[in-house]
C-alpha positions in Angstrom: -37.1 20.6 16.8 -37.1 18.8 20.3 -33.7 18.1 21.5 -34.8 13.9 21.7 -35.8 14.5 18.2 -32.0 15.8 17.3 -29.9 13.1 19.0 -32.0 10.7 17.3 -31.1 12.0 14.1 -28.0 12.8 15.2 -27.4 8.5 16.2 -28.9 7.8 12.9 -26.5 10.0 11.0 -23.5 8.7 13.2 -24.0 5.5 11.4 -24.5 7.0 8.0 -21.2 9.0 8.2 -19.1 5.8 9.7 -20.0 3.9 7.0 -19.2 6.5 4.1 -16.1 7.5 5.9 -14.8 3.4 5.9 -15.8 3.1 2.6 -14.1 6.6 1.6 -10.9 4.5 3.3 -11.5 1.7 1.4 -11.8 3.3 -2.0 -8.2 4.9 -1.2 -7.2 1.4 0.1 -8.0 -1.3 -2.9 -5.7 0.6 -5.6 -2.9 -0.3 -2.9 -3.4 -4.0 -3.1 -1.7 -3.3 -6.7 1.4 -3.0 -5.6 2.8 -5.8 -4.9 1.9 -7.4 -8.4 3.0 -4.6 -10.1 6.3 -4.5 -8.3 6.6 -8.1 -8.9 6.0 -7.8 -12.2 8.2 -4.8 -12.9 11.1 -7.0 -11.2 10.1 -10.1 -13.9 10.6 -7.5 -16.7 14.1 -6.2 -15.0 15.2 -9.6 -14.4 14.1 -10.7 -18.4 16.1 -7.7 -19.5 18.9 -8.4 -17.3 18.9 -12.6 -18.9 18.9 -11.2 -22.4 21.9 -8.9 -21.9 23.6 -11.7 -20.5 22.7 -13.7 -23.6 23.9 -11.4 -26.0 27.3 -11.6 -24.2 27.4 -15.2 -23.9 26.4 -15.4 -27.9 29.2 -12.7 -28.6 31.8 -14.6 -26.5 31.1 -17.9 -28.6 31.3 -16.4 -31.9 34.3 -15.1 -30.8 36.0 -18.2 -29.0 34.5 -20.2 -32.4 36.8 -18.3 -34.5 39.9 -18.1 -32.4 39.3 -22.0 -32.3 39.4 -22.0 -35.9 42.6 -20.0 -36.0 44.1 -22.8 -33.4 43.2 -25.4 -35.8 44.6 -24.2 -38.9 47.9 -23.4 -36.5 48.2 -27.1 -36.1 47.5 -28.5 -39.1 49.9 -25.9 -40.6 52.5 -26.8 -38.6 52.2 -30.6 -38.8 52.5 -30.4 -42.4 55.3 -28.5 -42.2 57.1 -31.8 -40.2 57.3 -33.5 -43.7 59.9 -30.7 -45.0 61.9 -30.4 -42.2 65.7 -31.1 -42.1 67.1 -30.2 -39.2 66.5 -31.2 -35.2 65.8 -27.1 -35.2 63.4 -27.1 -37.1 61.7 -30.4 -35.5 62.0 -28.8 -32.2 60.7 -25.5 -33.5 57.6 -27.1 -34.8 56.6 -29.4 -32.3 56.5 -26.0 -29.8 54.4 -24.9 -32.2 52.2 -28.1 -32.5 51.9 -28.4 -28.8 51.0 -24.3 -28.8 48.2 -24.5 -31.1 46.8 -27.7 -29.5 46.6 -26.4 -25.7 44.7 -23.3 -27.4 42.6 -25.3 -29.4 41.8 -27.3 -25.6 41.1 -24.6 -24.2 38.9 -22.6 -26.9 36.9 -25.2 -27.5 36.6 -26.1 -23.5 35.6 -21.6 -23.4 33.1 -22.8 -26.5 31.5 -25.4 -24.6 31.2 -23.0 -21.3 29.5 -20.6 -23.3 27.2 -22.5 -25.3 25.9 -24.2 -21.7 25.4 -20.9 -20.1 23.9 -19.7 -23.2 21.2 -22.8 -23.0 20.9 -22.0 -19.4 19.6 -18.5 -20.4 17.2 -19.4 -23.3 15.8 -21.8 -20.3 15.8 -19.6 -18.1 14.2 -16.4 -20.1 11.5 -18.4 -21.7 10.3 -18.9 -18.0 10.7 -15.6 -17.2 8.7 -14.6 -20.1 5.9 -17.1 -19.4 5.8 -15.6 -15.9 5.9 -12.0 -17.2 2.6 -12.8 -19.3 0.8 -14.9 -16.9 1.4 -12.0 -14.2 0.1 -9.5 -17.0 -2.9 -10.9 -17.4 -3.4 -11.4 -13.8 -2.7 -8.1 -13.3 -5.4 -7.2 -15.9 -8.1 -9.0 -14.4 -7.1 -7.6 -10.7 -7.4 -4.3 -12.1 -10.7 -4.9 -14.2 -12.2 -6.2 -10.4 -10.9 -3.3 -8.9 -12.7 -0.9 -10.7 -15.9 -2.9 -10.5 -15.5 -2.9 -6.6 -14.7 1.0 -6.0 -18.0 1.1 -8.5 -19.7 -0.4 -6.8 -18.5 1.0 -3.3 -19.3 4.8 -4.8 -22.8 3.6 -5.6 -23.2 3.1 -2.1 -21.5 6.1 -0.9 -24.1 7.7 -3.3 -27.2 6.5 -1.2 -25.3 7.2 1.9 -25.3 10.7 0.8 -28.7 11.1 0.0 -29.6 9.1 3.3 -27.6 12.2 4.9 -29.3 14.7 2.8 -32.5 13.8 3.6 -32.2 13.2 7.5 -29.9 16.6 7.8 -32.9 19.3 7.4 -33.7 21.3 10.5 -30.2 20.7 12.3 -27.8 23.1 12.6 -25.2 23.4 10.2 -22.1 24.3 12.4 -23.2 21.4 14.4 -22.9 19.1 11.3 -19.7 20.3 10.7 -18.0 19.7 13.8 -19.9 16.0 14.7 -18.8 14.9 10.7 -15.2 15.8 11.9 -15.4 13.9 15.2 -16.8 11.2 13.7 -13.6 11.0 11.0 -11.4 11.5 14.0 -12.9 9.6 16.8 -13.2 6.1 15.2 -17.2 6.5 14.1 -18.3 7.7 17.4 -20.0 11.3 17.7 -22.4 11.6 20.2 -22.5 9.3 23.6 -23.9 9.2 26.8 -22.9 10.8 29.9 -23.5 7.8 32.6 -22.6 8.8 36.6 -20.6 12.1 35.5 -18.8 9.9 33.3 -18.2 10.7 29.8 -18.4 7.1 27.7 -16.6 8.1 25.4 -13.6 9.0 26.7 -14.4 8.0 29.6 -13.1 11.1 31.4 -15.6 12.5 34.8 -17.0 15.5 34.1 -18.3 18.5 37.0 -21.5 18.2 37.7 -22.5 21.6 37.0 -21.7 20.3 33.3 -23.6 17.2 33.4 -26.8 18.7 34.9 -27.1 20.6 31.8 -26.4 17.7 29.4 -29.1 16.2 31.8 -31.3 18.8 31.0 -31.3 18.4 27.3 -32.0 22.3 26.2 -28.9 22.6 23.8 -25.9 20.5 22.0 -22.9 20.1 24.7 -19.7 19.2 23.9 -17.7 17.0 25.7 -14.6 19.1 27.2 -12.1 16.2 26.7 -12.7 14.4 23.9 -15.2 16.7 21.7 -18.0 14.7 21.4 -21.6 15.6 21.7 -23.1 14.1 24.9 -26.6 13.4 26.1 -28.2 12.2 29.5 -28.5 8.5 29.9 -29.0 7.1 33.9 -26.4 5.1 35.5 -27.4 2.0 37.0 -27.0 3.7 40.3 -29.7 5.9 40.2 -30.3 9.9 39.4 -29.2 10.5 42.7 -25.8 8.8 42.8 -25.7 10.5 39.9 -25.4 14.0 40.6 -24.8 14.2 44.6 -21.3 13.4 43.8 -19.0 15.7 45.1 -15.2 16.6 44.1 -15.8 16.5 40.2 -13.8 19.3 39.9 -14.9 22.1 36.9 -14.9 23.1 33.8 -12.8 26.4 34.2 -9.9 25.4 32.1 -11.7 23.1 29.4 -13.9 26.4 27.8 -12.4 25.8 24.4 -10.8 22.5 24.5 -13.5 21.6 22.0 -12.6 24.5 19.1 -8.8 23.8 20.1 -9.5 20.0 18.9 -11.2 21.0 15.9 -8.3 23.2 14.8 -5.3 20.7 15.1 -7.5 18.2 13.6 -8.4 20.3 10.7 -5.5 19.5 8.6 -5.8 15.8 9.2 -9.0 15.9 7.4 -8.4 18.1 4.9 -5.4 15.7 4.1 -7.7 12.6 4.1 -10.2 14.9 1.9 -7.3 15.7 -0.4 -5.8 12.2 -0.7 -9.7 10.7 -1.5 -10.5 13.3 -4.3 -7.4 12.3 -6.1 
């Protein structure tokens, strides 16, 4: 296969991986969007819980200042019926402490009634709110997740004719090629193969030796770019072939050898994280 023939594949396939690689993101992205309903409805449920504890309390509290206002109130009477057999100032005074007792209870178990039966309206009120919001925020929730699987379905259909788009424009290049430009192109923000324009790579933009970029120039194999991994291919500057590649002091290549297999390595994991992360 000519080496015009692969790059042109090669293009075409750089756009058929970015686009399955932002939709793989995507698919791992929507279930996210989740979250903050389903915290907020998690905190509508704590918060209804939390109310009807607090009712509970409040009900307990005025069955129990009911009664002790009952007890009050039979104090009294008891002891202002006792004011009709009295005979001595003793016994008055004795009585009328015990008259004045029962009555500043009875104050101020019915004043603890009323408090309680106002906080326990305030709570009904306030729980039958939460309760409408905790359904209405269910069956949001419902339909944001019934549209969410019919979005990553329909995303993973077109994943699906990506793939076969890649399968069928893949034969006759070589694999360990295919690997490495699908990695740079997860890595490298969609961009595998660029030009090389006045000993300049564009795509890191880095200025390469010109021993290297006479043979990108000449087009007989797939060259790595040194600094940034990507494969490269001949375009002219604007300047002219000559410009081009009478440039002096661009330096070599005798440190860069394996800078390419060194960035595939330590972004190996990266990928096989994102890999991971999507499969699940």
């Amino acid at each position: 296969m000519a080496m015009d023939e692969v790059f042109d594949k090669l293009r075409t396939l750089q756009d058929i991986l970015s686009e399955k690689f932002a939709l793989e993101q995507q698919i791992q992205e929507i279930p996210k969007l989740l979250s903050t309903q389903e915290e907020l409805l998690a905190r509508l449920k704590k918060s209804f819980i939390e109310k009807n504890q607090d009712y509970e309390t409040a009900k307990a509290s005025e069955s129990e200042f009911f009664n002790l206002l009952g007890d009050a109130e039979k104090a009294r009477e008891r002891a202002e019926k006792n004011m009709d057999v009295i005979s001595t100032q003793r016994e008055y005074e004795a009585l009328d402490k015990e008259i004045r007792d029962a009555s500043e209870k009875e104050q101020q178990y019915r004043k603890d009634l009323q408090r309680e039966e106002r906080q326990i309206a305030d709570l009904d009120e306030q729980m039958k709110q939460t309760a409408a919001l905790i359904e209405q925020q269910e069956a949001d929730l419902a339909e944001r997740r019934v549209g969410i699987e019919a979005e990553i379905a329909e995303k993973k259909a077109q994943m699906d004719k990506l793939a076969q788009d890649e399968k069928n424009l893949t034969p006759g290049l070589d694999p360990e090629v295919l690997f490495k430009f699908e990695r740079i192109i997860r890595n490298k923000m969609g961009r595998g193969i660029v030009a090389i324009k006045g000993g300049v790579c564009m795509g890191c933009h880095m200025i390469l030796p010109i021993q290297f970029a006479n043979d990108v120039r000449k087009g007989e194999e797939i060259v790595f770019c040194p600094y940034c991994s990507r494969i490269l291919y001949y375009e002219e500057s604007e300047q002219g072939e000559e410009e081009f590649f009478d440039t002096e002091d661009s330096g070599s290549l005798s440190d860069l050898d394996d800078t390419d297999e060194d960035d595939f390595e330590e972004e190996e994991e990266e990928e096989e994280k994102v890999n991971a992360d999507y499969e699940e």
